[in-house]
N, C-alpha and C positions, 0 to 999 in steps of 0.2 A: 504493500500500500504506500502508496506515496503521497505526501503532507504538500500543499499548497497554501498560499498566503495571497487575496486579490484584495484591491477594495469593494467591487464589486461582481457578483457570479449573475448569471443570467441563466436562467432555465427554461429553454428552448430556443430555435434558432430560427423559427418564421418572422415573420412581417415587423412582427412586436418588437422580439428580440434582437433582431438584426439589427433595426432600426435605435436600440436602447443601445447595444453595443456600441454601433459607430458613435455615437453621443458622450458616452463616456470617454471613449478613446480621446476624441478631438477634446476633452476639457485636460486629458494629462490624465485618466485615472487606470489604474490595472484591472481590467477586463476578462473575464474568464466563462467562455460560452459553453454549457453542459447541453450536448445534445442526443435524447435517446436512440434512435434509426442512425444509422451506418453514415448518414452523410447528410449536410446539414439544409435549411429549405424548410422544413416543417410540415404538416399536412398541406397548407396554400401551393407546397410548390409540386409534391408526390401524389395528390390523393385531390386536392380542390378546384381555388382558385384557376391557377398554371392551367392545370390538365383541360379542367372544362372549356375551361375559353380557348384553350388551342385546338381543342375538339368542336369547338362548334365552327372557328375561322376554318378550319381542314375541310369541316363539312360544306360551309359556302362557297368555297373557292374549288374542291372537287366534282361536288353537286353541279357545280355551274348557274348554282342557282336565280341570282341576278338577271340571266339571259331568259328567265322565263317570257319576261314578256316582249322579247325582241322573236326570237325565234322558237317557234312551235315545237315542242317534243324535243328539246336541245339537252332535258335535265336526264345529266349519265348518271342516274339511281346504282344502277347495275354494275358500272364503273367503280363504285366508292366501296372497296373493303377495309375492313379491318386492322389489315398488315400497313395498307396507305395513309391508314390516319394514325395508326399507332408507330409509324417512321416520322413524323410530322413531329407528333405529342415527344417523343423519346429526343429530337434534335435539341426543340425549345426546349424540355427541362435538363439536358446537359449544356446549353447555351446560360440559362440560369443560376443552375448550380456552379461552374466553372466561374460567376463572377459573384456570386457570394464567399467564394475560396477566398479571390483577388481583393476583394474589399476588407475580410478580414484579415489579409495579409498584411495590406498596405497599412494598416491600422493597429497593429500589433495584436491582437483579439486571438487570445488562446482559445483555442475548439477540442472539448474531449467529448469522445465517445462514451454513453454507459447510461443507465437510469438515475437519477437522481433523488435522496432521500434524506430529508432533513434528521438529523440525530437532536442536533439542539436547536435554537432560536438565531444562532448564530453558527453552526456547523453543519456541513451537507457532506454527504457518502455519494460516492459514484460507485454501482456497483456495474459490471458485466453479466452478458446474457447467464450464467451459471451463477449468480448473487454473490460473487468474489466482491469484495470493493479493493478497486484498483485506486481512486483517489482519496482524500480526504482534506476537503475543500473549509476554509475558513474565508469569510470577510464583512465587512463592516456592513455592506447592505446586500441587498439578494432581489433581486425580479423573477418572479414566476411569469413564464411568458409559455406557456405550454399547451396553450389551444384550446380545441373541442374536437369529439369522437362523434359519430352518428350515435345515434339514439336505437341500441337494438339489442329490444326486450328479450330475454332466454327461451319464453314457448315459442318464437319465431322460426323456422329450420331455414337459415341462411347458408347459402353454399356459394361457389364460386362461378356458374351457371344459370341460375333456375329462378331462385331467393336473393336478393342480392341490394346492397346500399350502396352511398356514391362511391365509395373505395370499391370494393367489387367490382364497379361498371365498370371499373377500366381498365379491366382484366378481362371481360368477354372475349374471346375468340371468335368471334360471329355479331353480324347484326342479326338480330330478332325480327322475325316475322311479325310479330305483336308483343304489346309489351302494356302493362298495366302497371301506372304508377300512384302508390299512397301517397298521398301529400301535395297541397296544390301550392305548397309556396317558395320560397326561390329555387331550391335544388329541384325541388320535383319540377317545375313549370320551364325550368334551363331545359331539362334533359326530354323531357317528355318534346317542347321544338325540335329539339337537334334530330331524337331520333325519326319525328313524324319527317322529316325531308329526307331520309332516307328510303323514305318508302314503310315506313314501319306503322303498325295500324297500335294508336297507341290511346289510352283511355286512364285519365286521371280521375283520382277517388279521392274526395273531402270532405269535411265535416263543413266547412263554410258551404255557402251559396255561391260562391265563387272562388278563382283564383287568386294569388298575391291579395287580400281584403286589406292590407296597410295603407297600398297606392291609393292614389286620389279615385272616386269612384265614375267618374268621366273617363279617366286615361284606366283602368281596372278593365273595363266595356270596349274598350276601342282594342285593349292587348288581346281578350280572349276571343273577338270576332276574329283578330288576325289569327289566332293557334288555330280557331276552327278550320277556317280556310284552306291552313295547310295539313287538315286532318287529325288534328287532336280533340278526341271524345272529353267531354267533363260530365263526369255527374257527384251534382252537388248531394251537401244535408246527409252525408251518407259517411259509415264507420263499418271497417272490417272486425267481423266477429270472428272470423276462422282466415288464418293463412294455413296453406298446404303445401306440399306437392303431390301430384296424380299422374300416372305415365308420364314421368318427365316435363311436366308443365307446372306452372302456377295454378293453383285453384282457391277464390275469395270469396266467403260466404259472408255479405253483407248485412247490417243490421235492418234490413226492411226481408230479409229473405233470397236477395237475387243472388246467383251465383254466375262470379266471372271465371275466365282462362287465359290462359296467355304463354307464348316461350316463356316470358320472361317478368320477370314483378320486382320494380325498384320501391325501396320500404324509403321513402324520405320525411318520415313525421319525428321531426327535430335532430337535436343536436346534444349532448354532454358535457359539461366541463370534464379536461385532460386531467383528473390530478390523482387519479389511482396510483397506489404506490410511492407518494411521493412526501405520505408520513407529516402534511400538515400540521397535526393533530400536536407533536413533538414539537413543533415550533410556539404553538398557539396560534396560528392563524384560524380563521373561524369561513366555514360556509354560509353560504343566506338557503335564505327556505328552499330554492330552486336546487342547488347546490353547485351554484357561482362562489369562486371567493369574492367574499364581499369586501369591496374597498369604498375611501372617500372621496372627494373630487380630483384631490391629488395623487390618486393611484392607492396609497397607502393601505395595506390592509389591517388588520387590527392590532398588529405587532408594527411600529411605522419606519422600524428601518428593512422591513420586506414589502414590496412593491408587489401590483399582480395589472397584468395591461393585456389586451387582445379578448381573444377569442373564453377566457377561462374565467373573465368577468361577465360574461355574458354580452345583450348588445350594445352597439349594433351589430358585430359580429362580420363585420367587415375588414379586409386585408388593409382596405387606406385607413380606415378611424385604428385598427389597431397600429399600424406605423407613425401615427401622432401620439396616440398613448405611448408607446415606448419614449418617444422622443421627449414629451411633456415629463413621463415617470424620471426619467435618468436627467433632464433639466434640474426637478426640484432636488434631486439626491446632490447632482455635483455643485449645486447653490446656484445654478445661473438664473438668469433671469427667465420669468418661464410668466404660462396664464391659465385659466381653466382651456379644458377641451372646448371646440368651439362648439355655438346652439345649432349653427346651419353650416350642413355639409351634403355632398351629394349620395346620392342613393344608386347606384348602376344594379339593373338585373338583365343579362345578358342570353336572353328568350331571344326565339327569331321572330318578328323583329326585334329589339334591345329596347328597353323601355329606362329611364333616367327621372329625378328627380332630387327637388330642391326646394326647401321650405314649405310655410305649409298648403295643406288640401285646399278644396275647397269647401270640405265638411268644418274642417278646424276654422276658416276665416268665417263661414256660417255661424257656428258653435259661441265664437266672440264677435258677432252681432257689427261686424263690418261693414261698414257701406262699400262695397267693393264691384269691380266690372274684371271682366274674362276678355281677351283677348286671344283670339288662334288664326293657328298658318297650317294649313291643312300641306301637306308633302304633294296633293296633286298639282297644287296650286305653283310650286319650285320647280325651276327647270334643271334644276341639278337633279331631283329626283328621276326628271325626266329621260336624264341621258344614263342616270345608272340603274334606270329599270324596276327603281322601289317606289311605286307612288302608296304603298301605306307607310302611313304616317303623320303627328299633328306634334305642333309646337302650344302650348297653354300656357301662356301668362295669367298669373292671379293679381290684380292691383288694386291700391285703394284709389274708391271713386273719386276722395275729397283731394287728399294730398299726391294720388299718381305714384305713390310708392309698392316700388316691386313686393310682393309680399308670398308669392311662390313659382317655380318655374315647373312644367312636367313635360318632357317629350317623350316620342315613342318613334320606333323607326331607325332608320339605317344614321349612323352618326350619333343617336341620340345621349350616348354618354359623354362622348367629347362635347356635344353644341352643350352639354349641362352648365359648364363653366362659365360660358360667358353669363350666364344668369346670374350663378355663385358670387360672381367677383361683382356685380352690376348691385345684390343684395347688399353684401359686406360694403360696399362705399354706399351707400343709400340711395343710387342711381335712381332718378324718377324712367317712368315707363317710356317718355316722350323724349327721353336719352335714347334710345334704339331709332324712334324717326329723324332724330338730326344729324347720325352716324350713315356714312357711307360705307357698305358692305361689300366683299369682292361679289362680282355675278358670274357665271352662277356658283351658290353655294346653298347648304344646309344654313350656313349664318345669318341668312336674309331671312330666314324665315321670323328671327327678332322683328326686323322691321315690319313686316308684315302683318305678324302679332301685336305688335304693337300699336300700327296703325286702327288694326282690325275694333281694338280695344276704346282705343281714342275719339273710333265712331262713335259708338255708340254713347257715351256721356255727350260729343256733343247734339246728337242726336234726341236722346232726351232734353237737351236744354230748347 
């Protein structure tokens, strides 16, 4: 066993940690990354984020999808295997991994391999797959940065084939003929598009009345017309009483009675905090109800020189809000000057089409009794959409009637994660709405659709006047 000394230990090596490490580094402080899996990245880079989104760009760019509406029958369904998208997936995450190496090079940031296990408040064990401990780690502060797991119950029969969660998917050896997904909200409503443009006859199952129910419920209606389109069943109000397998298929005995089938059945009804094994309990850190470590604004968890940011505090549960939480946790640790996490940030869910958002509904500006007007830019209406073939899609401006201030942005559609920001930044300086009509926009773009919206918005108040 070998004794190490840092100021600070990091426990995990995704979004959070990564991000907390380089932080530290650049203030001068010794840095020391424990990270369990053979090579560092975290589930974002092996198992989530990374994969899906490389797997859905694989799937449009092979699909040929885009040309639907140019040329008749152009989409090579038949074309698109398995081995092609999983050459793709395997480049980008050794493309990624290769420059998490480099950054913790250049930064000094020791990386060891092994599980990690608090002994005391201030001491951690790394042990190895056979629970040798190979280190024996001391330091003044400590960040749990170590994720979340899928959520999967033990009467479930999960295999590598048949039964299967977002980790699983990405192991199939085949696409699915059909495929039947629990869960209508971001993992399940990602994957259930991807696989419907393969040709896959695929049928989402939820307890809501619809998909994503967080989004705004304007832009909520306008995504699931488009899944329909491209072939994805939803049936709402509905819970599975029985998962099986039967001759090699899925089989889902629902709580009204009906009974589904499918190759294939992705379980996506939530997520788990990572912190099995890692002996909390010895430190005094404490879970909340959910079984999130519970922390305070400032990362802190109930012991305040151990930090917990990402995915293992629960949400939003996102790769970007958790790479500010690292950065904000490891700010207040090395003294520098730091702030709360911010109130508005963007939302990306990466469904075909991609749908984005940015402050709030239009339920929430109802809710506190707003005088407010809607502005939208419909994608048929863009010539950019026109030349790249995607005419679904709408830009939503939420504003107030009296004062013109932005007060939520939602797009949906090709670009809609990137066009999010200029919202974001137009919110954060308090940009009025009638800042987008006195800006000149390149033509054609996705960006014009501001102006548009904007415009669209401006009608109408002066119209009632």
């Amino acid at each position: 066993m070998e004794k190490l000394k840092a100021d600070i230990v990091i426990i995990g090596s995704g979004p959070s940690g990564q991000k907390a490490a380089i932080q530290g580094s650049k203030a001068g402080k010794k840095v020391i990354v424990v990270e369990r899996e053979d090579e560092p990245g975290g589930a974002c880079l092996f198992s989530g984020t990374i994969p899906s989104k490389t797997f859905r760009e694989a799937i449009i760019d092979l699909s040929r999808l885009n040309e639907r509406a140019f040329y008749e029958g152009t989409i090579a369904r038949d074309e698109v295997t398995i081995s092609l998208l999983n050459e793709r997936l395997h480049k980008v995450i050794d493309d990624e991994k290769a420059m998490i190496y480099r950054q913790f090079r250049r930064n000094n940031i020791q990386l060891l391999q092994g599980t990690a296990r608090f002994e005391t408040p201030h001491t951690l064990h790394v042990v190895d797959e056979k629970f040798k401990i190979s280190y024996c780690l001391e330091a003044e502060y400590f960040i749990i940065a170590t994720g979340s797991l899928p959520r999967n119950p033990h009467e479930i029969p999960f295999d590598d084939r048949v039964i299967l969660d977002s980790t699983r998917l990405l192991a199939l050896d085949r696409i699915p003929k059909s495929l039947l997904v629990l869960g209508g909200g971001v993992i399940g409503s990602e994957y259930a598009s991807f696989f419907a443009i393969l040709g896959t006859e695929v049928t989402i199952v939820d307890r809501q009345s619809h998909i994503l129910p967080m989004l705004d419920s304007e832009m909520g209606v306008h995504l699931q017309t488009a899944l329909t389109e491209i072939g994805v069943k939803f049936i709402g109000k509905r819970t599975p009483d029985t998962i099986s397998k039967k001759d090699g298929r899925a089989h889902v005995v629902l709580n009204d009675g009906r009974e589904l089938e499918a190759d294939a059945l992705l379980f996506a009804l939530g997520r788990t905090a990572n912190v099995e094994g890692l002996q909390i309990d010895k430190a005094g850190v404490m879970l909340d109800g959910k079984g999130y470590v519970k922390v305070n604004p400032l990362f802190q968890t109930t012991l305040p020189h151990i930090y917990a940011v990402g995915d293992v505090i629960g949400g939003p549960c996102l790769a970007s809000t958790s790479m500010e939480q690292g950065r904000l946790a490891m700010r207040h640790i090395v003294g520098a000057q730091t702030h709360y996490f911010p109130y508005n940030y963007p939302v990306g869910i990466y469904t075909i089409p991609e749908i984005s958002s940015c402050g709030m509904t239009e339920e929430r500006v109802k809710e506190l009794n707003f005088n407010y007007e809607v502005g939208r830019a419909y994608y048929y209406e863009i010539a950019r959409s026109h030349i790249a073939g995607t005419n679904t899609g709408l830009l939503k401006l939420i504003f107030h009637a009296d004062t013109l201030e932005l007060l939520g942005v939602h797009a949906l559609g090709s670009g809609a994660t990137e066009l999010i920001h200029i919202g974001q930044m137009a919110m954060h300086f308090n940009a009025k709405i009638d800042h987008f009509i006195d800006q000149v926009f390149n033509y054609p773009t996705y960006a014009e659709t501001y102006r548009v919206a904007a415009l669209n918005g401006i009608n109408k108040i002066q119209y009632k006047k």
